[in-house]
C-alpha positions, 0 to 999 in steps of 0.5 A: 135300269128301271124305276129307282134309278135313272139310266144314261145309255149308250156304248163307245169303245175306247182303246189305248194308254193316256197320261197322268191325271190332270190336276185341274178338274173337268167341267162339262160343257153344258154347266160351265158359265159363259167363257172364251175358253171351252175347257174349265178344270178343277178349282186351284187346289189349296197348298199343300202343308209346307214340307220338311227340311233335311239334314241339309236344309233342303225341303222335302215332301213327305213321304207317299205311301206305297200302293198295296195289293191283297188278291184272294180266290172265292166262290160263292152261289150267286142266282142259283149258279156256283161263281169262282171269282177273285176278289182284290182289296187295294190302292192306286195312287192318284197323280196329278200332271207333274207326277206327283200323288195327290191321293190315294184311292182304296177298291175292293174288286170283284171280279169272275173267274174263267171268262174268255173274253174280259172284253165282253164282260161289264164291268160296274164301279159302285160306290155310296153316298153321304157324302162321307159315307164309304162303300162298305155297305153297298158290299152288304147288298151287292157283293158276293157276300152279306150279312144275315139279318131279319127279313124286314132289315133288321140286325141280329144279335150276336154273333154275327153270320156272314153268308153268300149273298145269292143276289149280287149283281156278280152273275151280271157283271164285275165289281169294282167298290171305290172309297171317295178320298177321306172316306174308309181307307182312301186318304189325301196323300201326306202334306195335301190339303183334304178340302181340295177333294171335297165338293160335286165336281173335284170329287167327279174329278177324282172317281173318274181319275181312279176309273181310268186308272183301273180300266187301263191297269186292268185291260177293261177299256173294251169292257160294257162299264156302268155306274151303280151308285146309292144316295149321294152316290146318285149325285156323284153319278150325275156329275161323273158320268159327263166329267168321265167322257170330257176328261178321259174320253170313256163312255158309259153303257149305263148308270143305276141311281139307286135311292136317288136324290132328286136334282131339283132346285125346290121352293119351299111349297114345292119341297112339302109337295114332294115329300107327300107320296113318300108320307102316304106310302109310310102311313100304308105300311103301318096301317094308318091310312083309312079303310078305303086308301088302306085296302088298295096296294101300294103301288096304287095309293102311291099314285093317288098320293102323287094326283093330290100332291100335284093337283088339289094340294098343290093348288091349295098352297099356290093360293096361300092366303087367298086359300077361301074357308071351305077350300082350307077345310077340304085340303086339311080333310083330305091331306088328313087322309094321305097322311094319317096325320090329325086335322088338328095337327095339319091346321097348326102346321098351315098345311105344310108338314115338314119331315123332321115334324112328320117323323114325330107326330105319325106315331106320337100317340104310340110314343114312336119316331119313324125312321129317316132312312127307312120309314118302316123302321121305328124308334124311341126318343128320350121322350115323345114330345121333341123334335128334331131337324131331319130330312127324308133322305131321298123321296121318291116323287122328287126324282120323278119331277126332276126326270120329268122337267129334264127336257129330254127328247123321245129317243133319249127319254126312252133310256130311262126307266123307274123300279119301286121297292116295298122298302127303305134307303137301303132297300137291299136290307129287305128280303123280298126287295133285294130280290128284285132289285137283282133281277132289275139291275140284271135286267139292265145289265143285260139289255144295255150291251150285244152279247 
């Protein structure tokens, strides 16, 4: 994987069948509390909902609903080669260990038709973020199919074109979408309580359940296996790619964190600091910056923003109070430069501009709000002089400070790399983004096994 998303490398073959998912959840070793015992598991769960009794005055548990299964056959162009495949909409029921169904996970798979070995084929489990949120977009940038749109991301009126999306990651490698439980058709199973999957480690828990599921009832346990998730899905990928391992001994050969939120625990000066690079970047793209900062490319202002967020600014706001006149004047001037925000402004703010503010004031005057998930995109409010308590989603220096204060030594931090795209959240949304963004994940893909 490259800029964008962070990668965990390395390639362990696992054979053989296992019991049923435990019902207590895996913690990894390095984030459990000091303790005698080595293993933690999952929280106990909350109780299930009291059942029913029957005509003879015996409880019974409701009902579990049967799995489902729908397999159709496609073919579609995919860079610049005509794939057959087959795709799989359906669920598996998840088990605890006396056997019975906890819940039920739903999948849409992707999967090429005609390989000869399935065991030199990866295999790459894809999901969204929020948390809340389903997989259903992620198909939009990295399934077979997409929806047509403009080519800066923006929807098209009525009606609505499905086409082959030639930049699915499908030449790569196979496609599995997964549903977190209580997101579009996954659902706790009737009578158990929905706040039992919910939270970093019981939701790892679960994904990595459904994974082992899938790789044993497909016969992909020799399969390259990555994680390609997006947003919290970053987070998800964090927690699952260790719980995976501990739990049931399956290791992955890569992980994409795709608009990655960043792991660290910010103070409040430090969070303003962070959020700068991603400010600057914005005001370049609509044209807000001075001549001098203006005319450089992209990649180049972001990294001048990225030397005055940690040096001059950052210095500044360590001093606090202690701040002298002119060192305040210079900071406000020049983070007037990097922001295209007024000095004014930045004064009344005391240098720190928190985003649900920025998302207002940066085109206040043209009575525009910027867009949260993707600061390119604008829009109207009913009037300009609001604000409103946004966060910008994933700010890309964050994951960077986060990755550069992981303590990782050389042989390992060379598994990591970083990819930048001319785009939002969703950067698959964009033309030219999209793009590159197959050709970085394919790249990954492809570097990450022997084949």
């Amino acid at each position: 994987m490259r800029r964008d998303w962070c990668v965990l490398a390395g390639i362990v073959l696992s054979f053989g069948l296992g019991t049923a998912a435990a019902q207590q959840p895996t913690i990894p070793p390095g984030q459990q509390p000091p303790q005698p015992q080595r293993e933690r598991t999952r929280p106990p769960a909350e109780p299930a909902a009291p059942a029913s009794e029957g005509a003879q005055g015996k409880k019974e548990r409701p009902a579990v609903p049967d799995e489902k299964s729908a397999v159709t056959h496609h073919s579609a162009r995919i860079g610049g080669q005509a794939i057959n495949y087959t795709a799989t909409a359906a669920t598996y029921n998840i088990k605890a260990d006396d056997g019975s169904v906890k819940a039920t996970m739903f999948y849409v798979a992707y999967v090429k038709d005609g390989v000869a070995d399935p065991a030199k084929r990866p295999v790459s489990f894809v999901y969204n973020g929020g948390p809340g949120s389903a997989s259903l977009f992620t198909h939009m940038g990295m399934g077979p199919k997409r929806v047509v749109l403009t080519a800066d991301g923006h929807g098209m009126p009525a009606p609505y074109t499905i086409i082959d999306n030639e930049d699915s990651f499908l030449d790569a490698t196979d496609l599995v979408f997964i549903d977190a439980i209580s997101t579009g058709f996954s659902r706790p199973a009737p009578g158990e309580a929905p706040a039992q999957f919910h939270g970093i480690i019981a939701d790892a828990n679960w994904f990595a359940d459904f994974i082992y599921q899938y790789i044993t009832r497909n016969e992909r346990w020799a399969s390259p296996k990555f994680l390609i998730g997006e947003s919290y899905g970053t987070t998800r990928s964090a927690e699952l790619a260790g719980v995976i391992q501990e739990r049931h001994q399956i290791y992955m050969s890569g992980v994409a964190l795709l608009s990655s939120v960043a792991f660290s625990n910010w103070g409040a000066d430090n969070r303003t600091i962070f959020f700068l690079p991603t400010y600057t970047t914005t005001a370049w793209y609509h044209h807000l910056l001075p001549s001098d900062l203006q005319s450089l490319p992209i990649d180049q202002v972001a990294q001048k923003a990225r030397e005055f967020a940690h040096g001059e600014y950052a210095q500044a706001l360590e001093k606090g109070d202690q701040l002298s006149s002119e060192e305040r004047q210079k900071v406000v001037a020049d983070l007037a430069r990097f922001t295209g925000l007024s000095t004014k402004f930045i004064e009344e703010a005391n240098l720190r501009v928190t985003p649900f503010r920025w998302f207002k004031e940066l085109e206040r005057d043209k009575r525009r709000t910027i867009g949260r998930l993707d600061s390119r995109f604008e829009g109207m409010d009913v009037d300009a002089a609001g604000e409103r308590n946004e966060y910008v989603a994933t700010p890309f220096n964050g994951i960077e400070n986060t990755f550069a204060h992981m303590n990782l030594e050389p042989p390992v931090r060379k598994n990591v790399s970083f990819e930048y795209y001319e785009g939002g959240h969703m950067m698959y949304i964009d033309e030219k983004a999209h793009h590159k963004l197959h050709k970085d994940i394919d790249d990954f893909i492809n570097a990450s096994y022997a084949h």
